[in-house]
C-alpha positions as CSV (number, residue, x, y, z in Angstrom):
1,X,48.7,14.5,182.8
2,X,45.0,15.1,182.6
3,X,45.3,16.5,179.6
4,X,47.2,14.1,178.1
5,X,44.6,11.4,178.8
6,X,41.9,13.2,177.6
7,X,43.6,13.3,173.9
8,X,44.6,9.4,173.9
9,X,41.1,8.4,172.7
10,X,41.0,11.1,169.2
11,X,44.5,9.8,168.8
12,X,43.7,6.3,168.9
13,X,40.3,6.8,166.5
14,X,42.6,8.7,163.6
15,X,44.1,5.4,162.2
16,X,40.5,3.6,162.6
17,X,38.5,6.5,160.8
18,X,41.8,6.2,158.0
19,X,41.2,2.8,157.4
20,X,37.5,3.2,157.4
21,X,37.4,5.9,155.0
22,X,40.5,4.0,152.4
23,X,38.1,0.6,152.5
24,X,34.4,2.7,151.7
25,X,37.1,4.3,148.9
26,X,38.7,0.9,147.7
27,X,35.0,-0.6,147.7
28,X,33.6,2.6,145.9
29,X,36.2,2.5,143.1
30,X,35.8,-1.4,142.6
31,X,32.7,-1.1,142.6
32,X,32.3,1.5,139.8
33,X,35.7,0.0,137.6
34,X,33.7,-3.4,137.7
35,X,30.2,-1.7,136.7
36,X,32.1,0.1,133.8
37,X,33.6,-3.1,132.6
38,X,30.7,-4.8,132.7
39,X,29.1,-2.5,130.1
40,X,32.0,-1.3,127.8
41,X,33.0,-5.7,127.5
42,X,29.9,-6.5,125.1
43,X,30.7,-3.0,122.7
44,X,34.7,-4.0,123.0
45,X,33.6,-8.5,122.2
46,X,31.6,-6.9,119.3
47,X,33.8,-4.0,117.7
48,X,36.8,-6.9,118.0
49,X,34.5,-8.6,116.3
50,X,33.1,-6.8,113.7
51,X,36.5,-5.5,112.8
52,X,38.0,-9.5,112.8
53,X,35.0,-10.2,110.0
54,X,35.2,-6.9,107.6
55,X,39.6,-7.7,107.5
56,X,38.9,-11.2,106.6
57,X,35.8,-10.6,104.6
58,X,38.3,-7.9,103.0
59,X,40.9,-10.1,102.8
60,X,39.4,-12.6,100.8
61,X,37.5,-10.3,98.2
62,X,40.2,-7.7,97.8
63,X,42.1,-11.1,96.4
64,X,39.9,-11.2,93.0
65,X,40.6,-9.5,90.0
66,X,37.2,-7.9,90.0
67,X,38.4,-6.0,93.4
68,X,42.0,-5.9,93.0
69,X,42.9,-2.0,91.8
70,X,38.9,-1.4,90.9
71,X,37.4,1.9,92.2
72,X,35.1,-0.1,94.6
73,X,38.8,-1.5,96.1
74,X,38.3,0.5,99.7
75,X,38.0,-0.7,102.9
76,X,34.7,-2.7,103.9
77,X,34.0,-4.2,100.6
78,X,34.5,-7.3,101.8
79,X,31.6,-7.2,104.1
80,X,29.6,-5.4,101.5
81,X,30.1,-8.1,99.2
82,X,29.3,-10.7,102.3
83,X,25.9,-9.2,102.8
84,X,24.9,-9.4,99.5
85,X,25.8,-13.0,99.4
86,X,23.4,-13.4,102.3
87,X,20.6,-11.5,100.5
88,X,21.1,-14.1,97.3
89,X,21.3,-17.0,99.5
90,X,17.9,-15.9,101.1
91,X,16.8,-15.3,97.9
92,X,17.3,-18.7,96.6
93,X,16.0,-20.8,100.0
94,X,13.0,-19.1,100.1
95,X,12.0,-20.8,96.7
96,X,11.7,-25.0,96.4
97,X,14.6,-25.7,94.7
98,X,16.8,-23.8,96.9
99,X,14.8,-25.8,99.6
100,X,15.8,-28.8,98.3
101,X,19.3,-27.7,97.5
102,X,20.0,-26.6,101.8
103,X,18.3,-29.8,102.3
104,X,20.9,-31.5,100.2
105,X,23.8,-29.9,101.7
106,X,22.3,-30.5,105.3
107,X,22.3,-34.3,104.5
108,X,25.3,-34.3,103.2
109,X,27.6,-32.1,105.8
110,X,25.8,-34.3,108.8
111,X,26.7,-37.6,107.6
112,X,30.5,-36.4,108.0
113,X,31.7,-37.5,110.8
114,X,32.8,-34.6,113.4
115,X,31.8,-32.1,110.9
116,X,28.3,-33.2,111.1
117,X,28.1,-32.4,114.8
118,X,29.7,-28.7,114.3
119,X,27.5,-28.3,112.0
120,X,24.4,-29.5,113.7
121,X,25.5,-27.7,116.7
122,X,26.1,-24.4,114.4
123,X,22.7,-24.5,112.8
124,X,20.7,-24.8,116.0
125,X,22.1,-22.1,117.3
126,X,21.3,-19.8,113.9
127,X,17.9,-21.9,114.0
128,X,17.3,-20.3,117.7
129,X,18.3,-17.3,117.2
130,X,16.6,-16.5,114.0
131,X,13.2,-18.1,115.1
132,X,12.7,-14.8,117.7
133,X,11.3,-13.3,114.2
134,X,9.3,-16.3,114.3
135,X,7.4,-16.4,117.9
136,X,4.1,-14.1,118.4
137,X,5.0,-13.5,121.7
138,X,5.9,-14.3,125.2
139,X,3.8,-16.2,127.9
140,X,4.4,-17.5,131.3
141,X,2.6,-20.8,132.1
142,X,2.7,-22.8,135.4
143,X,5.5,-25.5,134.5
144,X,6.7,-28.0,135.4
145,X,4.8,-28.2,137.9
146,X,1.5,-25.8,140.0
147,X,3.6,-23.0,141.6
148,X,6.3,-22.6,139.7
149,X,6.6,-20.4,136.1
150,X,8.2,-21.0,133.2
151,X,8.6,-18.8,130.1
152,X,7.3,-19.6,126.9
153,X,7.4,-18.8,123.2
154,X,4.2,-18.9,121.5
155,X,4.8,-20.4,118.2
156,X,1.3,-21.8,117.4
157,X,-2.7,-21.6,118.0
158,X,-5.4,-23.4,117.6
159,X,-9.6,-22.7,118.0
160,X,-12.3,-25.6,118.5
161,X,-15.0,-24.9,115.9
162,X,-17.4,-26.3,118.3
163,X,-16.7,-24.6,121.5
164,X,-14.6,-21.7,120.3
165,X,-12.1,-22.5,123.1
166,X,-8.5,-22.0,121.8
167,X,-5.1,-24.1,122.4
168,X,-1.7,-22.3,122.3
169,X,1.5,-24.4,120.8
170,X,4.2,-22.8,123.5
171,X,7.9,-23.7,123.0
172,X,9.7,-23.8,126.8
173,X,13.5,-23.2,126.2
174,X,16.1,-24.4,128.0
175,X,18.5,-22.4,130.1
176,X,21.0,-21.6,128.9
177,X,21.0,-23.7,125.5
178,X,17.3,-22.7,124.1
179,X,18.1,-25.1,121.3
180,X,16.7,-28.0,123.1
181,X,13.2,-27.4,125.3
182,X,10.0,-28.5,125.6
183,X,6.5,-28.2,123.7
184,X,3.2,-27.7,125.5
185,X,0.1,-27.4,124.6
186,X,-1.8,-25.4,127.0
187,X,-5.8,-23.6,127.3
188,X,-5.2,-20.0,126.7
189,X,-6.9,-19.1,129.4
190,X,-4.5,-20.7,131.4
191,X,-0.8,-18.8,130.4
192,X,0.1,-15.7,131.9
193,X,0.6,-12.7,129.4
194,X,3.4,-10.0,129.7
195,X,4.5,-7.1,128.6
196,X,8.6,-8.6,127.8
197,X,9.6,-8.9,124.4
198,X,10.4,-11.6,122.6
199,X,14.1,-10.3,122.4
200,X,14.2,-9.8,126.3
201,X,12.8,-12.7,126.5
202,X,15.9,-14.0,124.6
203,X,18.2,-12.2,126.8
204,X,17.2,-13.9,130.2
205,X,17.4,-17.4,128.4
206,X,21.0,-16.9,127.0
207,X,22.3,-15.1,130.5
208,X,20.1,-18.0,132.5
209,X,18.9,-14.9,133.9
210,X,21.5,-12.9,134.6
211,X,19.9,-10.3,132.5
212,X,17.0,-9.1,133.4
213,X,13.9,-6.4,131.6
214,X,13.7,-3.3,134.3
215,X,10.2,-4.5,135.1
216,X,7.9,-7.7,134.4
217,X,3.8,-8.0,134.6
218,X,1.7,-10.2,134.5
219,X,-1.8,-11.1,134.0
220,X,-4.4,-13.3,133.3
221,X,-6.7,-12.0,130.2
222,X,-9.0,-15.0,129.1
223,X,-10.6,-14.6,126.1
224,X,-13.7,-17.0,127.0
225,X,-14.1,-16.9,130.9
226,X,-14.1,-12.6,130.4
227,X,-12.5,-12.3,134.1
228,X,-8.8,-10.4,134.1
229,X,-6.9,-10.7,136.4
230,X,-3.5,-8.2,136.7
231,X,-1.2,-10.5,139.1
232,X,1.3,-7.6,139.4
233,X,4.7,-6.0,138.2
234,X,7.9,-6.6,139.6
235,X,11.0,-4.7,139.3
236,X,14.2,-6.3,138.6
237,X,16.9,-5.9,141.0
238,X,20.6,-6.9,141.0
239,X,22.3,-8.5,143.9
C-alpha cells in the first residue's frame, strides 16, 4: 500500500508535464509559422505583382502588329516596352514644354470630378515616394513639443551672410500618410543627426513604425557652437 502511494504523485505529474511540453510545442511552431509568413508575404505581394503587370503589360503590346509574330514576340516584352515608355516620358518632363504639357494634363484630370481626387490622391503618393531621391538626409528635431522627437527630412538650407549661422528647411511627415506633414525651419545646431537612411527612414513612416533600422544614434554636431555631443544608440527590439 506504501508503495502504491509513493507512485501516485509521478502518475499524477505525466499528464501535467504532457500538456506542458504540447503548449511550449504549439507556441514554438506558431511562433516560427507566423515569423516565416511575415517575411515570405512582402516577396509573395510583390512576385503576384510583378507577374499581374508583365501579363497585362504583355497583353496589351503583344496586341500590335509591330509585336504580333515579330522575333521580339516573347514573354516580358510588354514590360520592356513599358520601361521604355517611362524613360521617354522622363525624357520629355524634364524639358519646359513637357513641363508645361504634365501641367496641362494635371489641370485638366483634377477638374474631373471623382477622377480628380484618384488622381490627386495617386500623384502624392508617386510625389512621396519619389522625393526620398530628393531629401539630403534624415534629422531628428524636438517636435511638437521640448521632449518629444520627431523625424525629419531635410529638403533645404540656408546660411546668414552676416553671422554664418545656417537654417535647415526640414519636412516632418505624417504617420502613416507622409503626403501631408509639416514644414519647419529650425537652427542647425538645434536637430539631431543620425546614422538612418533616408529609405529606412521611409520604412518607419509607411509601417507607423512597425518597422524599424537594427540600431538608431544620435547626436548633436553643431557646426558653430564646436561642442558634440553623442546622445547614444539604441537597438531596436520587437515586442
Amino acid at each position: 500500500m506504501e508503495g502504491t502511494g509513493q507512485n501516485t504523485p509521478h502518475r499524477d505529474t505525466l499528464p501535467v508535464r504532457r500538456i506542458g511540453f504540447f503548449r511550449r510545442l504549439q507556441g514554438h511552431v506558431q511562433n516560427r509559422t507566423i515569423a516565416g509568413l511575415m517575411e515570405l508575404v512582402p516577396l509573395m505581394v510583390t512576385v503576384v505583382i510583378v507577374a499581374i503587370i508583365v501579363d497585362y503589360a504583355d497583353a496589351f503590346v503583344k496586341g500590335s502588329r509591330l509585336v504580333e509574330g515579330r522575333p521580339w514576340d516573347f514573354p516580358g516584352i510588354g514590360l520592356i516596352v513599358l520601361a521604355v515608355v517611362f524613360y521617354l516620358a522622363g525624357l520629355i518632363m524634364s524639358g519646359r514644354p513637357g513641363r508645361r504639357v504634365m501641367e496641362m494634363k494635371d489641370n485638366l484630370l483634377n477638374s474631373i470630378p471623382v477622377v480628380g481626387t484618384v488622381y490627386g490622391v495617386t500623384r502624392q503618393a508617386a510625389t512621396t515616394m519619389s522625393s526620398q531621391y530628393r531629401f539630403s538626409r534624415v534629422v531628428f528635431l524636438e517636435w511638437p513639443r521640448e521632449g518629444m522627437i520627431a523625424v525629419g527630412f531635410v529638403t533645404g538650407r540656408a546660411v546668414s551672410a552676416a553671422t554664418g549661422e545656417s537654417l535647415v528647411v526640414i519636412y516632418i511627415p505624417t504617420v502613416p500618410n507622409p503626403t501631408s506633414g509639416n514644414l519647419a525651419l529650425v537652427i542647425e545646431d538645434d536637430v539631431l543627426e543620425t546614422d538612418m537612411t533616408v529609405e529606412d527612414a521611409m520604412k518607419m513612416v509607411f509601417s507607423g513604425g512597425i518597422v524599424l533600422p537594427e540600431s538608431l544614434a544620435f547626436a548633436r554636431l553643431p557646426r558653430e557652437r564646436g561642442i558634440d555631443e553623442f546622445l547614444g544608440r539604441f537597438d531596436a527590439h520587437s515586442n
